[in-house]
mmCIF file of the N, C-alpha and C atoms, coordinates in Angstrom:
data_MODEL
# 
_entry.id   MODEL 
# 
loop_
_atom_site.group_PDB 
_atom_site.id 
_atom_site.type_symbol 
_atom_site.label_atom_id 
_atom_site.label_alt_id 
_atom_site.label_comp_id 
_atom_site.label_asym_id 
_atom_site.label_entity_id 
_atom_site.label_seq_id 
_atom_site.pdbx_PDB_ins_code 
_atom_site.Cartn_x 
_atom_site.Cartn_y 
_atom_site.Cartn_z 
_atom_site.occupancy 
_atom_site.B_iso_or_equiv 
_atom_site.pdbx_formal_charge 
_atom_site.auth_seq_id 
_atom_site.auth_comp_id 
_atom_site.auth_asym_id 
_atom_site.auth_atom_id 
_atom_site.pdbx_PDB_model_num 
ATOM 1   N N  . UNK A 1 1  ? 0.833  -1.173 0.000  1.00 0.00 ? 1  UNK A N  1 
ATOM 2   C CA . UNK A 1 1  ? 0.000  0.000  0.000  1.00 0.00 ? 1  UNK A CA 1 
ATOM 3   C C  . UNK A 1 1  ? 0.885  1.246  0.000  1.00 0.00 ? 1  UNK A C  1 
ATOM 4   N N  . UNK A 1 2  ? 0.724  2.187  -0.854 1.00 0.00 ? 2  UNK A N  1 
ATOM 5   C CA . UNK A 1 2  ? 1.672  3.097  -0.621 1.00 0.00 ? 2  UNK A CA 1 
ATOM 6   C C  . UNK A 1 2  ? 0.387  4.487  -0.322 1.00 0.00 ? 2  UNK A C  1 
ATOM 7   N N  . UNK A 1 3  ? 0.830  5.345  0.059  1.00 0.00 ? 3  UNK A N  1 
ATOM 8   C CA . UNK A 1 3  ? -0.191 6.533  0.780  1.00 0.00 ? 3  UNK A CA 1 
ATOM 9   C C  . UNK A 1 3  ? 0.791  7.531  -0.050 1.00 0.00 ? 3  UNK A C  1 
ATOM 10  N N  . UNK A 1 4  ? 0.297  8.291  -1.033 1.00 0.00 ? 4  UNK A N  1 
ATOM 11  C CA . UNK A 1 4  ? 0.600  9.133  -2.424 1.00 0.00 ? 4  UNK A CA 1 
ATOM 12  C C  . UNK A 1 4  ? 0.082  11.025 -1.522 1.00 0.00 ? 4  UNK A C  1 
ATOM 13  N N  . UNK A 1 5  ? 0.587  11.665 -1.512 1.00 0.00 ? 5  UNK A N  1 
ATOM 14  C CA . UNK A 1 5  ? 0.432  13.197 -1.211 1.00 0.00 ? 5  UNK A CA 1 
ATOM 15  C C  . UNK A 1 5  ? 1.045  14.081 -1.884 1.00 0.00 ? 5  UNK A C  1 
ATOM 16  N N  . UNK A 1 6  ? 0.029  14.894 -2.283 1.00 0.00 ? 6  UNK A N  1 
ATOM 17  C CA . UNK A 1 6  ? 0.287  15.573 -3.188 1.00 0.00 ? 6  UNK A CA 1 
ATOM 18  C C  . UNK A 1 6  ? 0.206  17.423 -2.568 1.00 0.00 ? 6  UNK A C  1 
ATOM 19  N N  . UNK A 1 7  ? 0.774  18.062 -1.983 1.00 0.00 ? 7  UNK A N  1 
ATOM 20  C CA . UNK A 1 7  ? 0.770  19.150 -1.475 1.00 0.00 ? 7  UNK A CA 1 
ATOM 21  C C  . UNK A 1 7  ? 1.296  20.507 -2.357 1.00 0.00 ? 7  UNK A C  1 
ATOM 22  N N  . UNK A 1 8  ? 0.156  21.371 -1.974 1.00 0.00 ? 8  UNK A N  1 
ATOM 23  C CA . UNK A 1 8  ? 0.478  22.333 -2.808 1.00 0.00 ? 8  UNK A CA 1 
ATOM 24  C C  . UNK A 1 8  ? 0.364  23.725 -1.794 1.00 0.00 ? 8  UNK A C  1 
ATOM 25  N N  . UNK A 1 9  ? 0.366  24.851 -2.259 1.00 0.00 ? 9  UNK A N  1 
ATOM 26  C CA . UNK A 1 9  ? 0.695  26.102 -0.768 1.00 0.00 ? 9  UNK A CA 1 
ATOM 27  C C  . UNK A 1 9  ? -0.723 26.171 -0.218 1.00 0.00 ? 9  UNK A C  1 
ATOM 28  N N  . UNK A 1 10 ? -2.016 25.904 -0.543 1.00 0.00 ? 10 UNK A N  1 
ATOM 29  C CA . UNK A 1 10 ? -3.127 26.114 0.706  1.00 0.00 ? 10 UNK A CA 1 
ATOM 30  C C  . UNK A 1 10 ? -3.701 24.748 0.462  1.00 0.00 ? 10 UNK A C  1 
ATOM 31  N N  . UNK A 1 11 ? -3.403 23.640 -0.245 1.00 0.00 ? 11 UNK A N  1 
ATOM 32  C CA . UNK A 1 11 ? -4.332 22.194 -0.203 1.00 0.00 ? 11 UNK A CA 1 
ATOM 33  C C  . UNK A 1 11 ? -3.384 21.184 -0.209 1.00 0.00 ? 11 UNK A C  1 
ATOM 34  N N  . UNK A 1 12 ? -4.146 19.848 0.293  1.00 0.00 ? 12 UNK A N  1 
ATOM 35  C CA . UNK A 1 12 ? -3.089 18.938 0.528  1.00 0.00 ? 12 UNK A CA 1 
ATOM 36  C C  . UNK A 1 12 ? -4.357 17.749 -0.451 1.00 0.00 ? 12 UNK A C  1 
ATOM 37  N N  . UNK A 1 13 ? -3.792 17.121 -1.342 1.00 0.00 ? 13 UNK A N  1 
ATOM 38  C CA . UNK A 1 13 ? -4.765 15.653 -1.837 1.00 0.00 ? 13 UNK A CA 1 
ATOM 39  C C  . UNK A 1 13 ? -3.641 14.596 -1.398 1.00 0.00 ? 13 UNK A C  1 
ATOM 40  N N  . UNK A 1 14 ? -4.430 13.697 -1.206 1.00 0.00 ? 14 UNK A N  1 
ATOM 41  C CA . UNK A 1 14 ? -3.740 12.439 -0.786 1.00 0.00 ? 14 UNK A CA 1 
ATOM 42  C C  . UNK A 1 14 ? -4.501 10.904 -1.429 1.00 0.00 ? 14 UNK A C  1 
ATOM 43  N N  . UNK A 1 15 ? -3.768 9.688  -1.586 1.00 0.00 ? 15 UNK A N  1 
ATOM 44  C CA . UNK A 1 15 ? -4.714 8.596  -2.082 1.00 0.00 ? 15 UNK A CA 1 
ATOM 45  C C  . UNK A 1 15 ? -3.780 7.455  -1.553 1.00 0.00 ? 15 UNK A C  1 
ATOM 46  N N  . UNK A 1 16 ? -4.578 6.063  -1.319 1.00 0.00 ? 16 UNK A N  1 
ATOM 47  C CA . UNK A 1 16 ? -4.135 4.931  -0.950 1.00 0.00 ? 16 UNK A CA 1 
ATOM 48  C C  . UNK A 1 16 ? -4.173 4.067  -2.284 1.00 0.00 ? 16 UNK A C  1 
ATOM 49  N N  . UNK A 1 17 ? -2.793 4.284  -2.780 1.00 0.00 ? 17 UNK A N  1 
ATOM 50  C CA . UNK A 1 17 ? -2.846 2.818  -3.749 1.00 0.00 ? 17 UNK A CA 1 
ATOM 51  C C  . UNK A 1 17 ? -2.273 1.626  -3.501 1.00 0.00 ? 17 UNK A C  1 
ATOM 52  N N  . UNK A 1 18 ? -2.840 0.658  -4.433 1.00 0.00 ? 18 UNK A N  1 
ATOM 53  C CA . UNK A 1 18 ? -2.694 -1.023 -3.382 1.00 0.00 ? 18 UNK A CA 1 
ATOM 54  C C  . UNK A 1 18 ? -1.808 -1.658 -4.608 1.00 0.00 ? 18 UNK A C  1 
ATOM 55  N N  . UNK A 1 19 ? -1.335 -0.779 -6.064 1.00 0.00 ? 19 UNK A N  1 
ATOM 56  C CA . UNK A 1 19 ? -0.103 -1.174 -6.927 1.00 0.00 ? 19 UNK A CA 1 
ATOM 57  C C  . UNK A 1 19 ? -1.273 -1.328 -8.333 1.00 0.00 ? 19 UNK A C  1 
ATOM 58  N N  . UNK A 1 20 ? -2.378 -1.482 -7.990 1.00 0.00 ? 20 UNK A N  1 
ATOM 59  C CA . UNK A 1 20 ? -3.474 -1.813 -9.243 1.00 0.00 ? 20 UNK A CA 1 
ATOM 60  C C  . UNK A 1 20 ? -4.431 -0.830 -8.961 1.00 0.00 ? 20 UNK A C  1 
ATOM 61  N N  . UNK A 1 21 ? -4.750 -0.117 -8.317 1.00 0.00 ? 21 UNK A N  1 
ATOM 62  C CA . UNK A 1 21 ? -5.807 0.949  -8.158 1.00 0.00 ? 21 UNK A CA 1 
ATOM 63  C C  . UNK A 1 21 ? -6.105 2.048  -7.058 1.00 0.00 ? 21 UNK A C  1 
ATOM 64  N N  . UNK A 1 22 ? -6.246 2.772  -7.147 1.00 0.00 ? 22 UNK A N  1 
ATOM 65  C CA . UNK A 1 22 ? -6.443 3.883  -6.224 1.00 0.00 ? 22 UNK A CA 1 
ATOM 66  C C  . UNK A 1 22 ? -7.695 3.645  -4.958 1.00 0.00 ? 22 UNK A C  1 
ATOM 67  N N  . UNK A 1 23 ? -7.228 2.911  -3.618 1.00 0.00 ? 23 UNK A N  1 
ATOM 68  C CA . UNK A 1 23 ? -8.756 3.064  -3.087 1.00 0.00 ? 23 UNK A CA 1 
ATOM 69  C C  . UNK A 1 23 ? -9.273 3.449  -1.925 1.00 0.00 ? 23 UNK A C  1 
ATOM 70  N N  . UNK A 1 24 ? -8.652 4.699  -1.769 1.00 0.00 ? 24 UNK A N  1 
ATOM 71  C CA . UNK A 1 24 ? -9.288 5.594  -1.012 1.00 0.00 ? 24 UNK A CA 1 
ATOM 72  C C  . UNK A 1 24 ? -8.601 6.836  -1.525 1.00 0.00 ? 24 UNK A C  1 
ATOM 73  N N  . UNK A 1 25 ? -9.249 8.130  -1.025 1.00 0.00 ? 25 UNK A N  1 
ATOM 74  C CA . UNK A 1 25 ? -8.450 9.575  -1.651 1.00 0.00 ? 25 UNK A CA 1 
ATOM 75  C C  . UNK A 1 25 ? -9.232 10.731 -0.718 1.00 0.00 ? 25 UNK A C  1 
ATOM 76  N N  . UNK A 1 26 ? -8.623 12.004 -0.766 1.00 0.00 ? 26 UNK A N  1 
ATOM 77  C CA . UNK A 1 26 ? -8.920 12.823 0.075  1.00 0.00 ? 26 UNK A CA 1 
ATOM 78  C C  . UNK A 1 26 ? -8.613 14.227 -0.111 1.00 0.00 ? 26 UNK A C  1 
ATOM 79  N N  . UNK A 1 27 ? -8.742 15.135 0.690  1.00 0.00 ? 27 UNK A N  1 
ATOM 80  C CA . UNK A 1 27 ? -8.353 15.895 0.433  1.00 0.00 ? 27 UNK A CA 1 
ATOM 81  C C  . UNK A 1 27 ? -8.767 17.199 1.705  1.00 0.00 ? 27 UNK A C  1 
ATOM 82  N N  . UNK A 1 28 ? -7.378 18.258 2.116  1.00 0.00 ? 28 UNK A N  1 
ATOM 83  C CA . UNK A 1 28 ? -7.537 18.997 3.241  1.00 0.00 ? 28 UNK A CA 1 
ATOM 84  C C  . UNK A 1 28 ? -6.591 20.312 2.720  1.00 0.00 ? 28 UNK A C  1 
ATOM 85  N N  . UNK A 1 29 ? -7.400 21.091 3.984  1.00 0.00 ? 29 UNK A N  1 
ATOM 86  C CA . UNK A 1 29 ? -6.917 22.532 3.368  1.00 0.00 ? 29 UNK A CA 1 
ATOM 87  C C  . UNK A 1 29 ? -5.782 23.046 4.500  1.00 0.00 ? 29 UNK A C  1 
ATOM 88  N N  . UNK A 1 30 ? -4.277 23.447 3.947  1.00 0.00 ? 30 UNK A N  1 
ATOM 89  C CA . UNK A 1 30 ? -3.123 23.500 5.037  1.00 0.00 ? 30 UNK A CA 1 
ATOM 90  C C  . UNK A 1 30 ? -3.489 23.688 6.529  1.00 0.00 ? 30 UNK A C  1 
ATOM 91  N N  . UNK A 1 31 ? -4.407 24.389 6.629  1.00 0.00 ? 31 UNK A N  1 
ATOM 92  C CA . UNK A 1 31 ? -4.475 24.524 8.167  1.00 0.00 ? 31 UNK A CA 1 
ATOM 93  C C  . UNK A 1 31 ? -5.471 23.258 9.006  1.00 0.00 ? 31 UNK A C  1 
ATOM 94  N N  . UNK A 1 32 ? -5.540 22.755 7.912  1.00 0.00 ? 32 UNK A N  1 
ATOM 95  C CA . UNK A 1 32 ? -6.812 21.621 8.271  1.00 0.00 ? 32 UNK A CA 1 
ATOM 96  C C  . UNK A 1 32 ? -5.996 19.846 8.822  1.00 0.00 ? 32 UNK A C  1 
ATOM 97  N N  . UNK A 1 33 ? -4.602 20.185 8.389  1.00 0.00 ? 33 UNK A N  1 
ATOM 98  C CA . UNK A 1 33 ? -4.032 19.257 8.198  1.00 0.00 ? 33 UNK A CA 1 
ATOM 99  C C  . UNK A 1 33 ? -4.337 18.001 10.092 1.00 0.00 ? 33 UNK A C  1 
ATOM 100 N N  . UNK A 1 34 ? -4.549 18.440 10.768 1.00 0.00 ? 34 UNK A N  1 
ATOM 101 C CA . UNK A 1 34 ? -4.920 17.814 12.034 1.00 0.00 ? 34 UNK A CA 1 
ATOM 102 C C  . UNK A 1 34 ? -6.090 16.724 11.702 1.00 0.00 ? 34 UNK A C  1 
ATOM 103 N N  . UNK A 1 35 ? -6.713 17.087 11.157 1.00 0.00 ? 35 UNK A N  1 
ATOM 104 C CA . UNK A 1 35 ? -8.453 16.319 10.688 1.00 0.00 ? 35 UNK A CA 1 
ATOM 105 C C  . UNK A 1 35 ? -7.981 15.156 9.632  1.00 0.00 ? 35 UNK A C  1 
ATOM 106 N N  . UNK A 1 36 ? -6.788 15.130 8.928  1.00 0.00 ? 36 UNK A N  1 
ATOM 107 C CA . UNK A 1 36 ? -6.330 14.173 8.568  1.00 0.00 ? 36 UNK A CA 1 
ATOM 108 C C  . UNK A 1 36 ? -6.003 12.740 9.542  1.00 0.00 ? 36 UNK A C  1 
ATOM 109 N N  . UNK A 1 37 ? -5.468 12.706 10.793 1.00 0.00 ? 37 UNK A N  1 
ATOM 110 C CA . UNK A 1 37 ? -4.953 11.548 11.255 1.00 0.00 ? 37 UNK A CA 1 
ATOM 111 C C  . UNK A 1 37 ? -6.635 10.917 11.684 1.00 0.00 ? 37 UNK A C  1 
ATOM 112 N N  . UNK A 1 38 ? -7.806 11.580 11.370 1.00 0.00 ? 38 UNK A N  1 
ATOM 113 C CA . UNK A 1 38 ? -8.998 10.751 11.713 1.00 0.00 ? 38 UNK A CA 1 
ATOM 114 C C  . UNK A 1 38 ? -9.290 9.915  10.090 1.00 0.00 ? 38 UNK A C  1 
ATOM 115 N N  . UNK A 1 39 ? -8.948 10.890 9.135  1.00 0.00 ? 39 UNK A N  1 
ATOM 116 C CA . UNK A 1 39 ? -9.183 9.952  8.096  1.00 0.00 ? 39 UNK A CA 1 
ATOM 117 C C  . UNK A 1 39 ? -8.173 8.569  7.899  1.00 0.00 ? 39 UNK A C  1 
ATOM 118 N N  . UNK A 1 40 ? -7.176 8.885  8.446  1.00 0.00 ? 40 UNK A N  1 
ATOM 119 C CA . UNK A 1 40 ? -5.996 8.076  8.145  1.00 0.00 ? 40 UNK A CA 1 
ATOM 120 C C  . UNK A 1 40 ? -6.229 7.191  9.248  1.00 0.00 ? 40 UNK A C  1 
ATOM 121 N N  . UNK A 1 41 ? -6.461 7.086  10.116 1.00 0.00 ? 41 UNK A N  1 
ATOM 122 C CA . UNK A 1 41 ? -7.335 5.840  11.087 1.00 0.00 ? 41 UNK A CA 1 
ATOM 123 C C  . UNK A 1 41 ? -8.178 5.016  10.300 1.00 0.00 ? 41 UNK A C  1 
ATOM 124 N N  . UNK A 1 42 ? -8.536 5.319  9.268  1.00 0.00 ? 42 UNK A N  1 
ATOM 125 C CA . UNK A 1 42 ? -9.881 4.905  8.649  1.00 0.00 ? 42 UNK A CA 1 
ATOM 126 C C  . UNK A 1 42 ? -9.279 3.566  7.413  1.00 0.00 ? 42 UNK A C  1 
ATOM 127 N N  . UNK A 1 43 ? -7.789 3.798  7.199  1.00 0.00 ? 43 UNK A N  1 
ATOM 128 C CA . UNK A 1 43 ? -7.409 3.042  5.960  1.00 0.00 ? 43 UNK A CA 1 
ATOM 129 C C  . UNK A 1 43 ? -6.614 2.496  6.154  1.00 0.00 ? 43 UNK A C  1 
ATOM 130 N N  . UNK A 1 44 ? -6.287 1.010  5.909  1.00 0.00 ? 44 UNK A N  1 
ATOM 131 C CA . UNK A 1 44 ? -5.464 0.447  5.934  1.00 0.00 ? 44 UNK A CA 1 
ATOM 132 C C  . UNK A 1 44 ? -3.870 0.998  5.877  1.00 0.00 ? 44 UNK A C  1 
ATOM 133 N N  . UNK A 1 45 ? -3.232 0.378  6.821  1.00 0.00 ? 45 UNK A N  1 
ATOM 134 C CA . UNK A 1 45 ? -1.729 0.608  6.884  1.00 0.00 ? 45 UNK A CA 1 
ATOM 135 C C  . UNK A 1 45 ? -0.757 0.841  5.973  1.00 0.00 ? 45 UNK A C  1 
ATOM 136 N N  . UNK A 1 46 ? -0.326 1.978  5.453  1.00 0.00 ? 46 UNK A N  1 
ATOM 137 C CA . UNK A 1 46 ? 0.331  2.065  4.428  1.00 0.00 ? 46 UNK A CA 1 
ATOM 138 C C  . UNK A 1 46 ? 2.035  1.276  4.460  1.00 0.00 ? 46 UNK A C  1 
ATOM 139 N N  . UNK A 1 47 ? 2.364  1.034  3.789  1.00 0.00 ? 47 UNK A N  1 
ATOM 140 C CA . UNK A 1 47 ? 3.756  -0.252 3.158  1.00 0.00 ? 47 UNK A CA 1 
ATOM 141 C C  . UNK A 1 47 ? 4.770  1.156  3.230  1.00 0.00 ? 47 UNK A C  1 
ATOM 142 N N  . UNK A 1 48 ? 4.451  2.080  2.222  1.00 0.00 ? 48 UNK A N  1 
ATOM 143 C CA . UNK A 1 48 ? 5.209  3.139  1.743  1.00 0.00 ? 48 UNK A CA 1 
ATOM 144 C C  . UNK A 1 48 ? 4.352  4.844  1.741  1.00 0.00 ? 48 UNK A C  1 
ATOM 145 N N  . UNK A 1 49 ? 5.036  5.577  1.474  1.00 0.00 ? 49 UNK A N  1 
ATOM 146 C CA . UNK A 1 49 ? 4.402  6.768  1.419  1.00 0.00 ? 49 UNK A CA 1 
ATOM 147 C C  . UNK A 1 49 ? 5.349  7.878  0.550  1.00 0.00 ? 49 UNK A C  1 
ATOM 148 N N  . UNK A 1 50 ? 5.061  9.004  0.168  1.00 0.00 ? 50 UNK A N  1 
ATOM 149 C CA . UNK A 1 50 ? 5.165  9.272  -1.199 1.00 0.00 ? 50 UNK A CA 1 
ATOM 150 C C  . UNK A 1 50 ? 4.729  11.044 -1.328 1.00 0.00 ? 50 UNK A C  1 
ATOM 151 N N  . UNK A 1 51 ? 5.781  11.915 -0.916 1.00 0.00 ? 51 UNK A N  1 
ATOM 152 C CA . UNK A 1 51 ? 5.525  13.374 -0.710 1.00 0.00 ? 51 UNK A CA 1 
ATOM 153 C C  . UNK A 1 51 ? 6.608  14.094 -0.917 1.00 0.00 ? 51 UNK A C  1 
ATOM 154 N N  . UNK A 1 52 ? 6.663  14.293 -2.779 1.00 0.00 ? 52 UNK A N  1 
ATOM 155 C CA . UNK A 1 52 ? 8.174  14.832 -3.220 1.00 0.00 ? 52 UNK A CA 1 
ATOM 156 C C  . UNK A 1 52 ? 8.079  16.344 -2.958 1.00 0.00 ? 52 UNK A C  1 
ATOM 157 N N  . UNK A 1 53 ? 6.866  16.994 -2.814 1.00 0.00 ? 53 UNK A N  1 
ATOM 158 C CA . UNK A 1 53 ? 6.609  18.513 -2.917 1.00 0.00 ? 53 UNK A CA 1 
ATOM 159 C C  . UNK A 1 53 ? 6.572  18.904 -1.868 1.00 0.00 ? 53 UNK A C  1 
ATOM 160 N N  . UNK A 1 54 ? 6.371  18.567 -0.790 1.00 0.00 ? 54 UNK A N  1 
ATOM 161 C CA . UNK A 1 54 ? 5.488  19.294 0.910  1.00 0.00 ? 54 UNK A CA 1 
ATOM 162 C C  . UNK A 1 54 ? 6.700  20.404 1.087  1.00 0.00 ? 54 UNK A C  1 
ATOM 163 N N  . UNK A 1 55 ? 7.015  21.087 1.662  1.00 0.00 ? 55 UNK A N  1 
ATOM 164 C CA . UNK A 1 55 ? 7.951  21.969 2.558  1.00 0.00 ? 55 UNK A CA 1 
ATOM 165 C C  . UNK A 1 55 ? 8.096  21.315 3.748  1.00 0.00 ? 55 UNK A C  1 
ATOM 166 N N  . UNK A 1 56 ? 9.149  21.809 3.894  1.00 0.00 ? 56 UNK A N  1 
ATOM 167 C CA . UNK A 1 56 ? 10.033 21.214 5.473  1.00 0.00 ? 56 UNK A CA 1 
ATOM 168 C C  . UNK A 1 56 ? 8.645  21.216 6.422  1.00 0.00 ? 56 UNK A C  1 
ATOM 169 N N  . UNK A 1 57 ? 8.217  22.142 6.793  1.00 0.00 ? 57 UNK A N  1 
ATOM 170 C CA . UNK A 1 57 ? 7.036  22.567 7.734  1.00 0.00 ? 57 UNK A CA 1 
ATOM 171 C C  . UNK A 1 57 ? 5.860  21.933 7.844  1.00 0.00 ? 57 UNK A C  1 
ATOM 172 N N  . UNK A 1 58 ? 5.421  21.367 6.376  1.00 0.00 ? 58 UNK A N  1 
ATOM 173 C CA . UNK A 1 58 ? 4.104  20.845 6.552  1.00 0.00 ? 58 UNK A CA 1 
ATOM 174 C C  . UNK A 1 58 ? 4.758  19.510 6.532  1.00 0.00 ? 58 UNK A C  1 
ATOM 175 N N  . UNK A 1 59 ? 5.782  18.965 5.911  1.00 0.00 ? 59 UNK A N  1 
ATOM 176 C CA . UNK A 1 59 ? 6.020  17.304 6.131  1.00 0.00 ? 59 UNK A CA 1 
ATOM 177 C C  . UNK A 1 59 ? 5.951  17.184 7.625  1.00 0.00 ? 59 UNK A C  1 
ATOM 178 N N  . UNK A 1 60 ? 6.530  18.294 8.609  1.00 0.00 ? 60 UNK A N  1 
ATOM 179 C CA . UNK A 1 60 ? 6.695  17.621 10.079 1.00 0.00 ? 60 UNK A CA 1 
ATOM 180 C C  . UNK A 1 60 ? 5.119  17.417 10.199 1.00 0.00 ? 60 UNK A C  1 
ATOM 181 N N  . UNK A 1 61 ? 4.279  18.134 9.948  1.00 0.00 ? 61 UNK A N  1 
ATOM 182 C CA . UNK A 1 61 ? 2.944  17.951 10.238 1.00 0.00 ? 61 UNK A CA 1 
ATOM 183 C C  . UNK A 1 61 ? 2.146  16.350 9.402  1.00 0.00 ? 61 UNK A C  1 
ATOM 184 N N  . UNK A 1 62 ? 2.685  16.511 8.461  1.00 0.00 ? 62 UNK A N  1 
ATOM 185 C CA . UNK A 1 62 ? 1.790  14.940 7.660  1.00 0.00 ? 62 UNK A CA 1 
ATOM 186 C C  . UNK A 1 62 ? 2.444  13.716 8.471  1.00 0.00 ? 62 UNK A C  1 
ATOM 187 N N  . UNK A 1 63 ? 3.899  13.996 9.005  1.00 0.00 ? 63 UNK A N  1 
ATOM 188 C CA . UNK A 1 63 ? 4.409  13.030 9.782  1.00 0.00 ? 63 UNK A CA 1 
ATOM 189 C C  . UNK A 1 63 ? 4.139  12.697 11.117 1.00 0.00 ? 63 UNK A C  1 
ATOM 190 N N  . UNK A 1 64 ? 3.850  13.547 11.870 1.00 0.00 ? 64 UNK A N  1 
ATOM 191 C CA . UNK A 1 64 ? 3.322  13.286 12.611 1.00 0.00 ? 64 UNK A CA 1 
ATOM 192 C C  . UNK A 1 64 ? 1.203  12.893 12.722 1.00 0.00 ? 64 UNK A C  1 
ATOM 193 N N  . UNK A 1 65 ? 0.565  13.721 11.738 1.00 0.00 ? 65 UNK A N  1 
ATOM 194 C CA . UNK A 1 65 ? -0.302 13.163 11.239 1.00 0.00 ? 65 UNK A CA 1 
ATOM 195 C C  . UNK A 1 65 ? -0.882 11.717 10.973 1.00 0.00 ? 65 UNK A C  1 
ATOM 196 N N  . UNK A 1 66 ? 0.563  11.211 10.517 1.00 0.00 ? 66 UNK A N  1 
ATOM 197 C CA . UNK A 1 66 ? 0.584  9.721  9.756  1.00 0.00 ? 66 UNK A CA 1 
ATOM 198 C C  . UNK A 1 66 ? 0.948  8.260  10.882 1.00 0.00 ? 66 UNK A C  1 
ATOM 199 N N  . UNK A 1 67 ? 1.839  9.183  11.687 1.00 0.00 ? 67 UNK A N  1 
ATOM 200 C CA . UNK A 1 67 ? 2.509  8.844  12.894 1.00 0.00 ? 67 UNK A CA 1 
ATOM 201 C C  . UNK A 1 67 ? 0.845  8.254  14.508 1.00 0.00 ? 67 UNK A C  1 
ATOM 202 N N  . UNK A 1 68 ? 0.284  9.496  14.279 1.00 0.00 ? 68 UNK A N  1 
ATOM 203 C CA . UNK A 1 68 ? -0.456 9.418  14.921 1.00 0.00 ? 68 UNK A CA 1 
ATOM 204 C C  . UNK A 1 68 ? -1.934 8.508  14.535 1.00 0.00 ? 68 UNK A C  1 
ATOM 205 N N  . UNK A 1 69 ? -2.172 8.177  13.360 1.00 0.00 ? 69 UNK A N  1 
ATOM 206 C CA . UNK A 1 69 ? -2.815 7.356  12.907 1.00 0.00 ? 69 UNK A CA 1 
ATOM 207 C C  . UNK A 1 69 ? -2.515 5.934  13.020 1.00 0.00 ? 69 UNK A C  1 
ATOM 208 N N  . UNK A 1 70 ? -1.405 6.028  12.961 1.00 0.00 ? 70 UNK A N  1 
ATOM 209 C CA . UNK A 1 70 ? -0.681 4.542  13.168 1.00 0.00 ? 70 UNK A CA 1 
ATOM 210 C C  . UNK A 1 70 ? -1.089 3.500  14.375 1.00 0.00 ? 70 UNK A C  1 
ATOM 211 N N  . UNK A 1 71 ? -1.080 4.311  15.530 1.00 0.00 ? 71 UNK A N  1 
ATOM 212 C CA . UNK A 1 71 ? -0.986 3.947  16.803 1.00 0.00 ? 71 UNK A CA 1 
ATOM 213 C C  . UNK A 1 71 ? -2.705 3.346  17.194 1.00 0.00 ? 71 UNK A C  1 
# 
């Protein structure tokens, strides 16, 4: 499963692909980024993850986001 994010300066999209299809996807607005680790509770455990664009600032946030879903 890899967890795909796609961040841009006020929105963040994100999707769970399983190597054959996209199946789940989303989407939050930078300051919203907290309301993510409830969606990310919701989907299976990602293998890999995948965020060539974020800035230093918001990766600490999707990481810990992602971090906190985990648990």
């Amino acid at each position: 499963m890899i967890l795909a994010i796609d961040c841009g300066n006020s929105r963040l999209k994100w999707g769970l692909h399983d190597g054959h299809r996209w199946l789940r996807t989303g989407a939050a607005s930078l300051p919203e980024l907290a309301r993510l680790k409830a969606a990310w509770k919701k989907i299976p455990r990602p293998t890999q993850s995948s965020s060539p664009t974020s800035p230093a600032g918001v990766r600490r946030r999707l990481e810990a986001a992602l971090s906190a879903a985990r648990r």
